[in-house]
N, C-alpha and C positions, 0 to 999 in steps of 0.2 A: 864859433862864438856861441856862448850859452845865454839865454833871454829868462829873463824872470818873470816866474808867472804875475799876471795882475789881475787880479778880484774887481771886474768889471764888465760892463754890459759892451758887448762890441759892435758894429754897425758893419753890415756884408754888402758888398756892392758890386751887381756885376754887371757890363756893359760893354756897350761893341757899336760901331759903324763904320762902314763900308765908304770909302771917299779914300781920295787920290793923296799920297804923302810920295812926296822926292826926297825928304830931308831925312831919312830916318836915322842915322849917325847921330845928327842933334837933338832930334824928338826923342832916342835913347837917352843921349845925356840930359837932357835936362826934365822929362820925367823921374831918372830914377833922382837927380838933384830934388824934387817935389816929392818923391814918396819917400824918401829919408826925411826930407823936412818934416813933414807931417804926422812920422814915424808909424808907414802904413805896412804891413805885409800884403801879400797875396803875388800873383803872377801877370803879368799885361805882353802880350805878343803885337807887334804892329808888324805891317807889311805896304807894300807897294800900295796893296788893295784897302785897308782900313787897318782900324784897331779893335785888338777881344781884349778882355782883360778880368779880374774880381779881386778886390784889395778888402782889407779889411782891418778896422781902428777904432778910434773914438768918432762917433757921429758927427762931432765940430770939425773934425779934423777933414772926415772924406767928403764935408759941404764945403771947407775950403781948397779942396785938391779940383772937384767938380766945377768949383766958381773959378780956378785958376784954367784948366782942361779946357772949359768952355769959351773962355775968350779969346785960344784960340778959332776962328770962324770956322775952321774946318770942323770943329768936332759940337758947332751949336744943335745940331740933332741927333745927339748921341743918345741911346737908347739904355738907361738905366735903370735895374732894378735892385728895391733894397730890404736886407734882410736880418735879423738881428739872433747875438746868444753872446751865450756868458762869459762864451771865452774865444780868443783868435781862431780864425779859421785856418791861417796858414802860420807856418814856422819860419820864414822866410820872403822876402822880397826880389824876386826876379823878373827881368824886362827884357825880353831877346827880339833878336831882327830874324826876321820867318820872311820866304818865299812867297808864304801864303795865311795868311791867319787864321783860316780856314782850309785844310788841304786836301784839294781835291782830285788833284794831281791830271788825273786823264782830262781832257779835254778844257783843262784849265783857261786857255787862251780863247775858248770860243763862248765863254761864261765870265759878265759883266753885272753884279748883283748892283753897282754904282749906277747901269742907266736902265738893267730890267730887272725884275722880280716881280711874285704874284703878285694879288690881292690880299692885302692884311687886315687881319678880322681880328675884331677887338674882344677880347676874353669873354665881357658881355652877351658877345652875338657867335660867339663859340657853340654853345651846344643848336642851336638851329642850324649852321650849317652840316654839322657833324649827324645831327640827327636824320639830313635829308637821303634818302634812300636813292637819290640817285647822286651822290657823292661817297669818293672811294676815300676812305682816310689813314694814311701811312704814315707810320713811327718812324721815323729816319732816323733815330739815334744808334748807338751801338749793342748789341746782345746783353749783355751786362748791365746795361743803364735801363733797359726793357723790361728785365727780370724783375726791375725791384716797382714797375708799376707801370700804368698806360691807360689809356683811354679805352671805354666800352668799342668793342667793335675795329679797332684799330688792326691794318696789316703788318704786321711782327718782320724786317728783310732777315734780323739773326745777321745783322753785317757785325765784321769786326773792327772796321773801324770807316768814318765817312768819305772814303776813300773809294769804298768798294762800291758805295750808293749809285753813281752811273750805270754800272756793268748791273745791276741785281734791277734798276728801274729798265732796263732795253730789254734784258731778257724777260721779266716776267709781265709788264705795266698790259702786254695786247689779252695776256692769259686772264691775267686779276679782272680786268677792265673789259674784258669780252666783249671788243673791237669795238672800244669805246657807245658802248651800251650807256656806262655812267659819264653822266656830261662834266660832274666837277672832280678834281681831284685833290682833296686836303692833305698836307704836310703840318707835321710840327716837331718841333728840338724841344731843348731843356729853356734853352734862353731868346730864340729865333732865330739867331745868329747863320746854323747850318742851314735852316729853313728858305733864309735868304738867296744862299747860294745853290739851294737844290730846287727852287724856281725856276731862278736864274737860266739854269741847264734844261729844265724841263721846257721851257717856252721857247729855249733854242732849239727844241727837238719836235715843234709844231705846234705842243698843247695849249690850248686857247686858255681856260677855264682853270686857273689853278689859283687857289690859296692855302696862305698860310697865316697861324697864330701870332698874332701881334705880340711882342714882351715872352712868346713859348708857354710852356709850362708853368717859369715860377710866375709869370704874370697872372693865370689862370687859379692858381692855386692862391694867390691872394688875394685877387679880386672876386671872385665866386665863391658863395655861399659854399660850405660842404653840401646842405639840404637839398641844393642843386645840383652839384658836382656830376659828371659823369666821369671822371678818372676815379679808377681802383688803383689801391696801394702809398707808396708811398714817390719822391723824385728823385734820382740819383744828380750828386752835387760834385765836381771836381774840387772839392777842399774836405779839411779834416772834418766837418758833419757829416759826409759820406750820403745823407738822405734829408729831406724835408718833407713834410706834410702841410694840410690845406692850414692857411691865414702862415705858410712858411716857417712853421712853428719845427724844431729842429724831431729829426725821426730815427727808426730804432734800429737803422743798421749800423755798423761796425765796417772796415776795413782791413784787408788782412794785407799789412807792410811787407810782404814778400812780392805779391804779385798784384797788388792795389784793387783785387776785385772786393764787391759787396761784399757781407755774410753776416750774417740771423745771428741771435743768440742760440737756437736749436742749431747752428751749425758748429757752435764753437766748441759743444759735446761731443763732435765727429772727433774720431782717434786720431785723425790724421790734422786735426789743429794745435799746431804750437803757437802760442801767441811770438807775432814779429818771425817766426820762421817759415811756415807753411798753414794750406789749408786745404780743404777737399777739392779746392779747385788747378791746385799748382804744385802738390804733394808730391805726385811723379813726375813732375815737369824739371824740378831742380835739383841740379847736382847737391853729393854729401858736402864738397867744397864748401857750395853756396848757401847750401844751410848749416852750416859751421858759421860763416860766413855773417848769417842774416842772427845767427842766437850770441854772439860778440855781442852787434853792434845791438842786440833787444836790451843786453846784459849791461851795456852804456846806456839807454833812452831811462831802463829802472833807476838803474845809482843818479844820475842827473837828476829823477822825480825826487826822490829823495831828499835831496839840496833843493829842492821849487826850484829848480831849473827845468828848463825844457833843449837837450841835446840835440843841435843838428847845426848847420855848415853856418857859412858865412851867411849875411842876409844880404847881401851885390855880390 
């Protein structure tokens, strides 16, 4: 299906909570019945365990999807944040049934972010904790989402994906935290969301004293002053902005459609960037096939620009 561009300001909205669903065959169907109605795109995964999701429309439209969402009771504390630009952030609309909505795979069954998690510290009262010297403060995001920015002073896992965060906090947390010398231990994500469940594990594993950033990242970034700020760079976003900067204002990376990592405009001068086929980061990773493959379907995304279409699948 081809979508026609629209010359309009669109509203980002992302949001997640953690609470108990049995139904989710029907909370499938009758979301995506609600975000066709309201003609939203974006992605919403639900699980046993809660819902994540970021859709994105007209701002009338994702206050009445919110005011429909929310009356069911289970989702009245759903934790929303919202973001805006000129154009959709996704090209499609998809709603899947996940294990996990967050997945964390090992030791899943002994982590309940529904009856524990840390301490959530409100964006406001963010740089005092982070500033305290006896507090350890860990990026848990993934390599890639770190590269394009973090917070002053932050431990970097270089995980590849929140999967691996168990195994990288057992092995290293006695070494960083030198036998718990530091009494508190800070966490933060992009949206909270993983922060929830990497509490969750961590207070399963004795630690008294942990928090984490209430709303994440974007919360922080639009609630604090830059003049304040203590994050350098800019936030890695799972939609087509690819980054944000502070008051969420849209930022200067790029994505590269082969292998969905970041990349700079100084990178897109590296020889080894085709646009929609490869980049410095995936150049010898993929078959000639698959970049044959990947410069078809770049050679479909241009001729659709063309026609003010935008080329890709079905939106269900």
């Amino acid at each position: 299906m081809n979508i026609k561009h629209i010359n309009s300001i669109y509203c980002i909205a992302s949001f997640y909570q953690f609470v108990e669903i049995n139904d989710l065959p029907k909370l499938q169907a009758d979301l995506k019945k609600t975000c066709l109605h309201y003609k939203l795109l974006g992605t919403i995964l639900i699980a046993s365990e809660g819902i994540n999701g970021t859709v994105s429309g007209e701002k009338e439209n994702i206050t009445l999807f919110f005011k429909q969402l929310e009356s069911d009771l289970r989702f009245k504390n759903i934790e929303i944040k919202y973001s805006y630009d000129n154009k959709a952030a996704f090209h499609r609309m998809k709603i899947r049934l996940k294990e996990e909505v967050i997945k964390m795979g090992r030791d899943k069954n002994n982590v309940n972010p529904i009856k524990k998690v840390g301490k959530y510290v409100n964006a406001k009262d963010w740089n005092n904790i982070i500033n305290d010297p006896e507090t350890l403060l860990i990026d848990i995001r993934n390599f890639y989402e770190t590269s394009v920015g973090t917070f002053k002073g932050a431990i970097i896992p270089e995980t590849k994906s929140f999967s691996e965060f168990p195994s990288w906090f057992e092995k290293n947390i006695n070494l960083l935290n030198k036998n718990n010398e530091k009494k508190n231990i800070a966490m933060f994500c992009t949206g909270g969301i993983r922060c929830e469940k990497a509490t969750s594990f961590v207070l399963g594993k004795g630690y008294k004293s942990i928090f984490h950033l209430k709303g994440g990242i974007l919360k922080y970034l639009e609630e604090v002053p830059e003049n304040e700020s203590l994050w350098n760079g800019e936030c890695f976003v799972f939609d087509d902005r690819v980054s944000v900067q502070h008051s969420l204002l849209p930022g200067s990376y790029s994505m590269c459609h082969a292998c969905r990592m970041p990349i700079t405009e100084k990178d897109k001068n590296n020889k080894s960037y085709v646009k929609g086929v490869s980049c410095h980061h995936c150049v010898d990773e993929k078959s000639e096939a698959k970049k044959r493959r990947y410069a078809d379907r770049q050679k479909q995304v241009e001729l659709a620009a063309k026609r003010g279409e935008i080329h890709i699948g079905k939106k269900f």
